[in-house]
C-alpha positions as CSV (number, residue, x, y, z in Angstrom):
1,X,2.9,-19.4,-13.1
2,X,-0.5,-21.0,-12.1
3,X,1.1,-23.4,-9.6
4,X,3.1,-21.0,-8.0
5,X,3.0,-21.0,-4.4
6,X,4.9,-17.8,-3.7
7,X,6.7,-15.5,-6.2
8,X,10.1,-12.9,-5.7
9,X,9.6,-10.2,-8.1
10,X,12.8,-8.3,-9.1
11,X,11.9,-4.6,-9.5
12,X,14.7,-2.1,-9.8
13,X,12.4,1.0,-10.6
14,X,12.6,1.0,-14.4
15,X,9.3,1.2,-16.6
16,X,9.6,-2.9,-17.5
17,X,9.8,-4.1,-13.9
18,X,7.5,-1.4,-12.6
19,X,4.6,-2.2,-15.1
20,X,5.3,-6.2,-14.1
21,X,4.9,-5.0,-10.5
22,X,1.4,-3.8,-10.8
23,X,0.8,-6.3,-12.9
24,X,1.7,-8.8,-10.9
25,X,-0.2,-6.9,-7.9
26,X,-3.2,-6.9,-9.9
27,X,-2.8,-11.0,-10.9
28,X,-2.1,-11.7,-6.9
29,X,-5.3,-10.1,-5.8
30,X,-7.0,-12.8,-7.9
31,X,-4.9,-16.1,-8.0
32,X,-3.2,-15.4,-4.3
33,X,0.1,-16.3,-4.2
34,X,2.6,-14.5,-2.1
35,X,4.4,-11.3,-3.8
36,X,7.4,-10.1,-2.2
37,X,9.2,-7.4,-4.5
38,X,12.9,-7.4,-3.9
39,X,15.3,-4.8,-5.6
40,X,19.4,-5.5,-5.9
41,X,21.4,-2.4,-5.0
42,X,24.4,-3.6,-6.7
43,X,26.1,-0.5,-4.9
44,X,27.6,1.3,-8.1
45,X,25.8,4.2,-8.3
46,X,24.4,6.6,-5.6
47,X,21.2,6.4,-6.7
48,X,20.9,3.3,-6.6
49,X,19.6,3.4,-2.7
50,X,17.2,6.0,-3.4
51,X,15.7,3.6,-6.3
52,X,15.0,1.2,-4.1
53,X,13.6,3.5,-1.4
54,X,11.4,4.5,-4.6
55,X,10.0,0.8,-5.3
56,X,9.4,0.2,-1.1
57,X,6.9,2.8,-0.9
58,X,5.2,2.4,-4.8
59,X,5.2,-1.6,-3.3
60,X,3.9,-0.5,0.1
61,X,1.0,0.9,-2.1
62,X,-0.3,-1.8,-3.9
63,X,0.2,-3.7,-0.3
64,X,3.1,-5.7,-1.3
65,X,5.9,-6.5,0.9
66,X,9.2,-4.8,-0.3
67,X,13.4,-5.8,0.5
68,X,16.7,-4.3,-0.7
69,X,19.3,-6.5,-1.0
70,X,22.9,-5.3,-1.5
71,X,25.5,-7.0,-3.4
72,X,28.8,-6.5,-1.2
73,X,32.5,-6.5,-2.0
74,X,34.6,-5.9,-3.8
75,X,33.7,-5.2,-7.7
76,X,35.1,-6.1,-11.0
77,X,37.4,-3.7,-12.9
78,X,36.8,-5.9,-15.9
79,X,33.6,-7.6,-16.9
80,X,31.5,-5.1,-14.3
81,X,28.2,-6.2,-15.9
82,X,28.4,-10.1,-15.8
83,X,29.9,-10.4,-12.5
84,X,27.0,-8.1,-11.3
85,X,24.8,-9.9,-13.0
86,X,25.4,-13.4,-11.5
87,X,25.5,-11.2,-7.8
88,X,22.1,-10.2,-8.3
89,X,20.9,-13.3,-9.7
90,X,22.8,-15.2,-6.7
91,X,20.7,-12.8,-4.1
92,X,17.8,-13.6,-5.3
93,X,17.5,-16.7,-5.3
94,X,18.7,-17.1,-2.1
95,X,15.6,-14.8,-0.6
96,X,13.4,-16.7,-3.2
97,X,14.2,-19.7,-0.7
98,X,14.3,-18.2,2.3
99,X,11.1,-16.5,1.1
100,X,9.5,-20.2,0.5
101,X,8.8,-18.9,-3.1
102,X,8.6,-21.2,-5.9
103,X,9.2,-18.6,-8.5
104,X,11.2,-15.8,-9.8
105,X,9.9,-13.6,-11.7
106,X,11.6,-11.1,-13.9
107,X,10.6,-8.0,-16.3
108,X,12.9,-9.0,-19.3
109,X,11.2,-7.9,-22.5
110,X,11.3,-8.5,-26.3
111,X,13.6,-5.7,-26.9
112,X,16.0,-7.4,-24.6
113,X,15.7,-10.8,-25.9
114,X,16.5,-9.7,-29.5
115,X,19.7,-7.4,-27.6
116,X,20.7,-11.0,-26.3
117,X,20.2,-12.7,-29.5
118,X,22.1,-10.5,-31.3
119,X,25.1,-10.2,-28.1
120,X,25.5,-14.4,-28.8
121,X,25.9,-14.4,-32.1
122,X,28.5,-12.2,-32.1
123,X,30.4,-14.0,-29.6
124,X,30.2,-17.0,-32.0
125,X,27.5,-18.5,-30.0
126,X,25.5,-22.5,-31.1
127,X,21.9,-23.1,-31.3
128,X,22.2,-23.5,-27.7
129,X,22.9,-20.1,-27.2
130,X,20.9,-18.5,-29.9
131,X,17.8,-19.7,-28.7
132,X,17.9,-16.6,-26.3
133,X,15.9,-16.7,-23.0
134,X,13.5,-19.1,-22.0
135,X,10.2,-18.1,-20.4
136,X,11.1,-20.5,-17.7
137,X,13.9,-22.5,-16.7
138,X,15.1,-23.9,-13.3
139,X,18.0,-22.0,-11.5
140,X,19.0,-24.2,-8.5
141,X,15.5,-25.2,-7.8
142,X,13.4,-22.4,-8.1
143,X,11.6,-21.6,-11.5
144,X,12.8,-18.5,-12.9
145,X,9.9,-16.9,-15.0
146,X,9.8,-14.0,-17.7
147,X,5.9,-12.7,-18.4
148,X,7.1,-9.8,-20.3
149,X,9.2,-11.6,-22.7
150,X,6.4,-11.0,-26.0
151,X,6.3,-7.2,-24.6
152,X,8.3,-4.5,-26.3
153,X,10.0,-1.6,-24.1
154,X,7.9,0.6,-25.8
155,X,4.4,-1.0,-25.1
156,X,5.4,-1.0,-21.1
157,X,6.7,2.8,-21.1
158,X,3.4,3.5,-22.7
159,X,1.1,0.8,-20.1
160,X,3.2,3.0,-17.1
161,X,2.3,6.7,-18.5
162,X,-1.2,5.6,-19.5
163,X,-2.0,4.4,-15.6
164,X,0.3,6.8,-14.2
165,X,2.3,4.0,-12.6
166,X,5.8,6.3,-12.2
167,X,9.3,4.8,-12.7
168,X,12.8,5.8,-12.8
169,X,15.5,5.7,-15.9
170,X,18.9,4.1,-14.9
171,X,21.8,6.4,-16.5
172,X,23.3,3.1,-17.1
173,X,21.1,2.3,-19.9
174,X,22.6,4.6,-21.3
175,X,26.6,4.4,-20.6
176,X,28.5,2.8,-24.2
177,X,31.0,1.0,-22.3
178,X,28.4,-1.8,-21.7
179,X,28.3,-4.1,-24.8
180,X,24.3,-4.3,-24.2
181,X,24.1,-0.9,-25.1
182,X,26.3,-0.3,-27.9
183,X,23.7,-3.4,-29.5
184,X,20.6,-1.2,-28.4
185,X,21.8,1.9,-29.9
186,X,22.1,-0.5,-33.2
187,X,18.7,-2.1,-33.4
188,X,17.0,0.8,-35.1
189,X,19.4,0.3,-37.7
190,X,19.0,-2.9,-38.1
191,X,15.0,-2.5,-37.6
192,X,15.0,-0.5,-41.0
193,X,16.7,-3.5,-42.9
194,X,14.1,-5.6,-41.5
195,X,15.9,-7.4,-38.4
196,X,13.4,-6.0,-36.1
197,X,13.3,-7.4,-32.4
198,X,10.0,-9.0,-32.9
199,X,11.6,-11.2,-35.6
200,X,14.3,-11.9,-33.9
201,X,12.6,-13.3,-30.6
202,X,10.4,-15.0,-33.3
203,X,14.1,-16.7,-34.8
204,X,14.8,-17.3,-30.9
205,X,11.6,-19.4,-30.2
206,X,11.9,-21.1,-33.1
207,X,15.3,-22.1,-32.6
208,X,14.6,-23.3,-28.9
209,X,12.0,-25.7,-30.8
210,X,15.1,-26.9,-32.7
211,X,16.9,-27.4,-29.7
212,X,14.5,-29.5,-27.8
213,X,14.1,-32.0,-30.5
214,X,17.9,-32.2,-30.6
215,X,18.1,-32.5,-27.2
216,X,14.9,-35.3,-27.2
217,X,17.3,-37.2,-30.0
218,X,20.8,-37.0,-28.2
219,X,19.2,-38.1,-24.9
220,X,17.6,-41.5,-26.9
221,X,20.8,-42.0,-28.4
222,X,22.9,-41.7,-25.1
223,X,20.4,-44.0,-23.4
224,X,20.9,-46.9,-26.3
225,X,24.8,-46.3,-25.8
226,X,25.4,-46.8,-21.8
227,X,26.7,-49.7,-21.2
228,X,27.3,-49.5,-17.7
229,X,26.5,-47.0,-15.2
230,X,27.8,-46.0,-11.4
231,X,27.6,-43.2,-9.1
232,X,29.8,-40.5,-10.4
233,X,30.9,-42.6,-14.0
234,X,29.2,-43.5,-16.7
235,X,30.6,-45.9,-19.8
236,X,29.4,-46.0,-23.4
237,X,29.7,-47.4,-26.4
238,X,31.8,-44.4,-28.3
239,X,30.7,-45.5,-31.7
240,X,27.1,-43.7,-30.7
241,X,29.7,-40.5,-31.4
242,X,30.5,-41.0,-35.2
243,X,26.9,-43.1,-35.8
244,X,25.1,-39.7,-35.3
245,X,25.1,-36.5,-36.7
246,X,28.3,-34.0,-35.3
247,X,25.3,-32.1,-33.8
248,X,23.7,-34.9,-31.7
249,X,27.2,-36.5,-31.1
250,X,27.6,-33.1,-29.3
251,X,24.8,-33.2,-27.1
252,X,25.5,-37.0,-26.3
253,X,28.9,-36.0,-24.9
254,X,27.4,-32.8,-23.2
255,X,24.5,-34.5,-21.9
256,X,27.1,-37.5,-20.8
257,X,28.8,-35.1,-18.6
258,X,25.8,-34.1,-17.1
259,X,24.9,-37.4,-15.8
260,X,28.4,-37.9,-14.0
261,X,27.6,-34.4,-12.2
262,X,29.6,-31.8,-14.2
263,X,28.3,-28.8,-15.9
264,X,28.4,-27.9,-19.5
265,X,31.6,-26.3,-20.9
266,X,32.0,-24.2,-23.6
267,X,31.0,-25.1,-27.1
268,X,34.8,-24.7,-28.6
269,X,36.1,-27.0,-26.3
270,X,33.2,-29.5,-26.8
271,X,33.5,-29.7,-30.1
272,X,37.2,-30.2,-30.6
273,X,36.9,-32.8,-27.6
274,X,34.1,-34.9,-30.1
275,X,36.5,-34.2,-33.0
276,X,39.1,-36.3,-31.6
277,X,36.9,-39.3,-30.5
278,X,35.4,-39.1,-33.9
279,X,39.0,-39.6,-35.4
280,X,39.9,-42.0,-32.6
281,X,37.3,-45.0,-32.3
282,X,36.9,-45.8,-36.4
283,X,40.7,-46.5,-36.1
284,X,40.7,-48.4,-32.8
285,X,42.6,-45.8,-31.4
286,X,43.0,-44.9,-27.2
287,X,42.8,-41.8,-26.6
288,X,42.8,-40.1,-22.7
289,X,41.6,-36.8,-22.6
290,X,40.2,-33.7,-19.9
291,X,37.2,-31.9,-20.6
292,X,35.3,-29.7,-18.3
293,X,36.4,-31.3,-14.7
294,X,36.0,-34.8,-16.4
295,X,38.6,-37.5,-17.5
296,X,37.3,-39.1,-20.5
297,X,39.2,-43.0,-21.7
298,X,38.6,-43.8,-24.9
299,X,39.7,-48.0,-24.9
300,X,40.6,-49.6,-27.9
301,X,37.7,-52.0,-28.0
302,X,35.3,-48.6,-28.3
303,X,34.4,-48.4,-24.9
304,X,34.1,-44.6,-23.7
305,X,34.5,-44.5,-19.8
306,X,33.8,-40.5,-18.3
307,X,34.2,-39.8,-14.7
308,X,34.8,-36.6,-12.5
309,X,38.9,-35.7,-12.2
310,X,40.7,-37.1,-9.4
311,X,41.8,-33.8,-7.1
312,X,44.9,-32.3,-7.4
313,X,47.1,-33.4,-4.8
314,X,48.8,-29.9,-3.4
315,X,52.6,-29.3,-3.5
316,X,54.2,-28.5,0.1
């Protein structure tokens, strides 16, 4: 974060996001950037506005500015935690802007990187997935940043008590019906047999590596394969599809999509999409097919045309 030019720091009271806090008030006083602390109130619990009363005055103490914002509505019977996940992360990056901050800045840690890890791979996630967190990424133009990601939990509970920084415990944490927390109550287990959270955000950052250079190949190999190219559509030469590893052909077709506007879909439907190109163009054959808002024409001659879905017209 040495070019930031103003930072949001999302602190809900816990011991990772408070030790970030004073760390980050600490790193302001000396590289100057802007600090404005923000906390979510996602409005579940009633303590929720007390917490963040909590972080305003420990903020107001190390002289950094302090907002609540408070995700309104109404809430999700089922899939609570990702629906209140993408509120929060949808509040702040809307203050990050209205803030004029370049970066967001949150307290994820080791232990929750090897939780996430671990959450993906059950779900039957690809080396997309299972290359965890990144340290920083984009999200909708501002860069979203994790210091604490080579911390464990226990180090910042121990850096809080040692400096007396105080912090609150969210019962949350704690509650089995989240999936996050039936995986936390596991990793001692798993610890003992070796798959300890510092390995496995070791496995993650070696996996992004992987990625990267997959990514790096698929992106020559799509450039060598567009034959012609327009706002909105995008035609290549299909045969790139079979020519490559299933892997690359993968990314090809994902990154294709990307360059006519659309966003990734999920990997199932990507890869059964590919599967019936792969059988299609050695045979000549012309396929039409839908995939993630796209419509994708496969012509005999091995020309692949992609371009956005007309609308839907609406019955009266």
């Amino acid at each position: 974060m040495n070019h930031a030019t103003g930072v949001v720091a999302a602190v809900s009271g816990g011991p990772d996001s408070m030790a970030m806090m004073h760390l980050l008030a600490r790193w302001a006083s000396e590289r100057r950037p802007s600090v404005l602390v923000v906390t979510v109130d996602h409005g579940l619990r009633r303590e929720a506005a007390e917490e963040a009363a909590f972080v305003a005055r420990e903020a107001a103490a190390l002289g950094l500015p302090h907002r609540t914002l408070v995700w309104t509505g109404d809430k999700p019977a089922a899939g609570l935690q990702e629906a209140a996940r993408e509120a929060r992360y949808r509040l702040l990056i809307r203050q990050a802007r209205e803030a004029g901050a370049s970066h967001l800045v949150t307290a994820h840690t080791q232990d929750d990187q090897a939780e996430t890890i671990l959450m993906r791979l059950a779900k039957g996630s690809g080396l997309k997935g299972l290359k965890g967190m990144r340290r920083e990424h984009e999200r909708e133009g501002i860069i979203h940043a994790r210091p604490l990601l080579d911390w464990p939990k226990t180090a910042l509970v121990g850096l809080c008590r040692r400096n007396g920084w105080a912090f609150v415990s969210d019962p949350s944490n704690e509650d089995e019906r989240f999936t996050r927390v039936r995986w936390r109550r596991l990793m001692p287990l798993l610890a003992e047999e070796g798959l300890t959270a510092d390995r496995l955000a070791r496995l993650a950052e070696r996996l992004a590596q992987a990625d990267d250079a997959l990514d790096v190949k698929a992106r020559q190999a799509l450039e060598a394969a567009i034959l012609e190219s327009g706002e909105g559509e995008l035609c290549l030469r299909a045969a790139c599809l079979v020519e490559e590893p299933f892997e690359i052909g993968l990314r090809i077709l994902d990154q294709a999509l990307g360059r006519i506007g659309l966003e990734s879909t999920r990997l199932q439907r990507l890869e059964g999409c590919l599967e019936r190109l792969r059988a299609a163009v050695p045979v000549r054959e012309g396929l039409r097919l839908t995939i993630a808002g796209a419509l994708l024409h496969l012509d005999r001659s091995g020309r692949l045309n992609l371009r956005p879905e007309p609308p839907r017209s609406r019955g009266r």
